[in-house]
N, C-alpha and C positions, 0 to 999 in steps of 0.2 A: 255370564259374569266374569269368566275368567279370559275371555274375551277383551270385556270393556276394559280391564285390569291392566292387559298386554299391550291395549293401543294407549293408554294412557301412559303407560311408563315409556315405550318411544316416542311418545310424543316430550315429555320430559328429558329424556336421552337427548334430544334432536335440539332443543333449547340448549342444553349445558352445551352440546358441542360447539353450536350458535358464539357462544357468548365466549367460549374458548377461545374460540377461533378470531371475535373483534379482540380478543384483550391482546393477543399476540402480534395480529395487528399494531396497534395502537403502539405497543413495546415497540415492536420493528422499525415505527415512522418513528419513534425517539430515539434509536441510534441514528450514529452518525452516520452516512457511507460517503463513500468515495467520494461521488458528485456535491453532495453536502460542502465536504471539505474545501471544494474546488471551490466553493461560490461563497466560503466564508470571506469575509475582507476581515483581513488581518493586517493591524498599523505597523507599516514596516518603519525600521530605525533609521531617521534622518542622517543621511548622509551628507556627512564635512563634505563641503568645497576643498576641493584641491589645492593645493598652497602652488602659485606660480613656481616657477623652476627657476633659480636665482641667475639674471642676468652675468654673463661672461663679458669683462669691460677690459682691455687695454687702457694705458694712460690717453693712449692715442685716442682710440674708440669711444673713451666717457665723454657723453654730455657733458660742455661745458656750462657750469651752474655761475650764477650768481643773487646775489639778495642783499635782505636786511642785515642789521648787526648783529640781532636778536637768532638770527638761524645760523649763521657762523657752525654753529656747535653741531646742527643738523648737519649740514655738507660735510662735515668733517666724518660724523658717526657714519653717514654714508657709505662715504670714499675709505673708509674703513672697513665698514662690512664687505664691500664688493673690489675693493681691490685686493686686500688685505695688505693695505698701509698701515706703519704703525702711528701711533699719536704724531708723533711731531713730522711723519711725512705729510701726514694729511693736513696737517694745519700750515704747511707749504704750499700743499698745492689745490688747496680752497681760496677764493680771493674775492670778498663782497663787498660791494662796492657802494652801500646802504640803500634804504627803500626806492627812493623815488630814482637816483644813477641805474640802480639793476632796471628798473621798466625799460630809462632810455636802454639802456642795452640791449635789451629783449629785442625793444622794436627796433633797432637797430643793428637788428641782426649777429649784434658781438658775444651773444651766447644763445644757447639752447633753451635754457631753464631756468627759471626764478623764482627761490622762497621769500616769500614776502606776504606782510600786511595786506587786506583787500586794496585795492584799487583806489585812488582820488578820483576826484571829478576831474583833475586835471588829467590825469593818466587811462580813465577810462576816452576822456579826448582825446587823446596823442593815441590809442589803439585806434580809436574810429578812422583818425586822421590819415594812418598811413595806409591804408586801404585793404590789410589784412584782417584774420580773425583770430582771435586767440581764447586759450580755456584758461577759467580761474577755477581751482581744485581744489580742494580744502584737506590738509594732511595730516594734519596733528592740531590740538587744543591747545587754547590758551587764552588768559583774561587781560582786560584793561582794570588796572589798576592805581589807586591814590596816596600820594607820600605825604606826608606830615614831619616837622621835625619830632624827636624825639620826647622832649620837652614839653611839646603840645596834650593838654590833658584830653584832649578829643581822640575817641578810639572809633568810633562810628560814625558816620553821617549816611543819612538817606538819599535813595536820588533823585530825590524831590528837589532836596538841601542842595544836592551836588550843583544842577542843575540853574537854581538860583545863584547861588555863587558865580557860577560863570557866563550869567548873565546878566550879573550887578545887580540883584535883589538882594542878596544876603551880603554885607560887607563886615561885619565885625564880627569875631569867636564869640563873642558873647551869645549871640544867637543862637547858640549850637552847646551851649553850655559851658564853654573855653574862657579863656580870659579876656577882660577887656579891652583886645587889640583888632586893629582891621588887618583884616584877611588880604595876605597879598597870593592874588591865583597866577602861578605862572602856567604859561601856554606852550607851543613847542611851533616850531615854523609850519607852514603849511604843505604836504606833500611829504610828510615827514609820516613811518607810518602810526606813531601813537596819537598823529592830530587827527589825519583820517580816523582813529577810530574813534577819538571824541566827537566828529561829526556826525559817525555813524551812530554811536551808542549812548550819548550821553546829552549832546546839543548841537542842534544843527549850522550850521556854515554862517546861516542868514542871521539866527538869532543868535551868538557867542558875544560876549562883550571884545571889545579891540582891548589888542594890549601891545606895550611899548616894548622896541624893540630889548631893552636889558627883561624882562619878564618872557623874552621868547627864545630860551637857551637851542644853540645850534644841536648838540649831543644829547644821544639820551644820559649820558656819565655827567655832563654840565649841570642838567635839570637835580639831580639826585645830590650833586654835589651843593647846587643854591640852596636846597631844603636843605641838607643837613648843615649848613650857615649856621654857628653861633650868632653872629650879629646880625644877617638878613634873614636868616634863615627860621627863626623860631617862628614866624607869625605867617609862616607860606605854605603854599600848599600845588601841588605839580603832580603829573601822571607819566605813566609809564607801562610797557607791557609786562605782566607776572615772572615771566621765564628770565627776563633781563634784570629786573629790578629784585627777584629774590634771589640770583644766585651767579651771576653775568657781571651785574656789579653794584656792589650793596656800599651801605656807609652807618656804623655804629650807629650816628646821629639821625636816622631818618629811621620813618616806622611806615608798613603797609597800616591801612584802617580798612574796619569792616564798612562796606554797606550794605545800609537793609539788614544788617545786624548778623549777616555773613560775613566771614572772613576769610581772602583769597588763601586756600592751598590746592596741592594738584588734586588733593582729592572732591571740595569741592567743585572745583573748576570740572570732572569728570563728571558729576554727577548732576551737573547744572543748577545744582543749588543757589551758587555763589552767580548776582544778577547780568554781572558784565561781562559775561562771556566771549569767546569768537576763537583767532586760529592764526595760523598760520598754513598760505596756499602756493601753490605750485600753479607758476604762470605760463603759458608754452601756445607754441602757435598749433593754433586748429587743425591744421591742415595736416600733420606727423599725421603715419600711421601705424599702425598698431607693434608693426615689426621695428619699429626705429628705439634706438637708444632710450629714449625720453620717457616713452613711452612701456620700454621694459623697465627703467628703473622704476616709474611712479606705481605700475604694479607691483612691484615688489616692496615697494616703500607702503603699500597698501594692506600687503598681507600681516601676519602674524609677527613672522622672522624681521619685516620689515617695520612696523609698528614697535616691537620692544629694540632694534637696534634705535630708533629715535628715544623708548621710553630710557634707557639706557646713558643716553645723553641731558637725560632729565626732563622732556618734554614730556605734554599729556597725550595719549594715545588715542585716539580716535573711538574706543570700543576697549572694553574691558578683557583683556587678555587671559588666556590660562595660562599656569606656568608649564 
């Protein structure tokens, strides 16, 4: 009996230890070790892009720029940051020669680089034509926008509305809820950059109604000036790019309108709310490369440093900046 007793409790014995022995296990495979560690994926913290190293430019050495009216202000904030001219050196030695003269230039060898409105249909011909290639770049934001005088009870129109209008559907304010006057739509010359972008963005080339040459002011200052017209100017309506027309050169009597029941600011315009969007681009032959002048500034015009010296001059920036 005391036999069977003795085998029976080693045999018990033999089980506890049994089971000691997995649970310790089992604990063991739950820490971590070393190798563990090594094969953990752990998300590493995204690392910033390096901000370019700011191009060193002589008077001699800078790309010579040219462009629209509307970038004036950019070439200047430029030639400020990287030269370190002050205000009025730079606005010496900036010289734009408006939209469609800076293309001739371009192609024409008499500068390096041009800000300017997208391309015409004429001007994307005269690049084909001259047997080069060149890059259209897009630098900073900016909208196509609608003047009204100030008088005009209309604060919105859609761009259904728009659309109609300057295709001779819609001819009197009445229709839009204004008074009962016909709409006179002034236009801007062809080649010019706020007509390009009524082709682009609002009505095409083929279907634009024609308009007589006094409804087709040469300057964008002309167009701004007919709308704010006491005597022609109450019952007109003319466009413009947002950067010029709110702050380049404004007139008491004329008022931006919303469309689509947006109303152009930069902060719309950044956040693409506001419908008419687009930009201002940096024109440059293909062929540069990477080490050339051109090509250092537009990266540096690209970075951070480079983005609030435009935001700085009042343009919208490409991408939401930190401070």
């Amino acid at each position: 009996m005391k036999k069977v007793f003795a085998l029976i409790m080693v045999i018990i014995l033999s089980l506890s230890l049994f089971a000691c022995a997995g649970d310790d296990e089992k604990k063991n495979n739950d820490l971590p070790s070393e190798n563990n560690d090594q094969q953990t994926n752990i998300p590493e913290e995204p690392s910033q892009p390096e901000e370019p190293k700011t191009p060193e430019f002589t008077e001699e050495t800078f790309p010579k720029l040219d462009g629209s009216t509307a970038t004036i202000p950019l070439s200047e904030g430029i030639v400020k940051a990287l030269l370190a001219y002050a205000a009025s050196d730079a606005q010496e030695f900036v010289h734009h020669n408006t939209t469609h003269n800076a293309y001739v230039n371009l192609i024409d060898g008499k500068c390096d680089l041009i800000f300017v409105t997208p391309p015409s249909e004429d001007e994307y011909a005269m690049m084909d034509d001259s047997g080069r290639e060149f890059t259209v770049r897009q630098v900073v934001k900016d909208a196509f926008v609608f003047l009204v005088n100030k008088e005009n009870p209309v604060e919105n129109i859609s761009l259904e509305d728009l659309q109609k209008i300057y295709k001779g559907e819609i001819t009197n304010w009445k229709e839009l809820g204004g008074n009962d006057a016909p709409i006179t739509p002034f236009q801007r010359p062809d080649n010019s950059g706020s007509q390009t972008l009524m082709y682009k963005l609002v009505v095409s080339k083929d279907e634009i109604m024609d308009a007589p040459t006094e409804l087709r002011p040469g300057g964008m200052d002309d167009l701004v000036d007919a709308v704010s017209s006491y005597d022609e100017g109450l019952d007109s309506i003319g466009y413009s790019v947002f950067y010029y027309a709110s702050g380049m050169y404004t007139d008491p009597n004329s008022k931006l309108i919303s469309i689509d029941g947006v109303y152009p600011t930069a902060e719309t315009i950044a956040d693409g709310s506001y419908p008419l969007t687009d930009g201002y681009y940096a024109v440059y032959d293909a062929s540069l490369t990477e080490d050339s002048g051109v090509l250092q500034l537009l990266e540096w015009l690209d970075s951070d440093a480079g983005q609030k010296a435009a935001a700085n001059e009042g343009y919208v920036p490409m991408r939401i900046l930190t401070e």
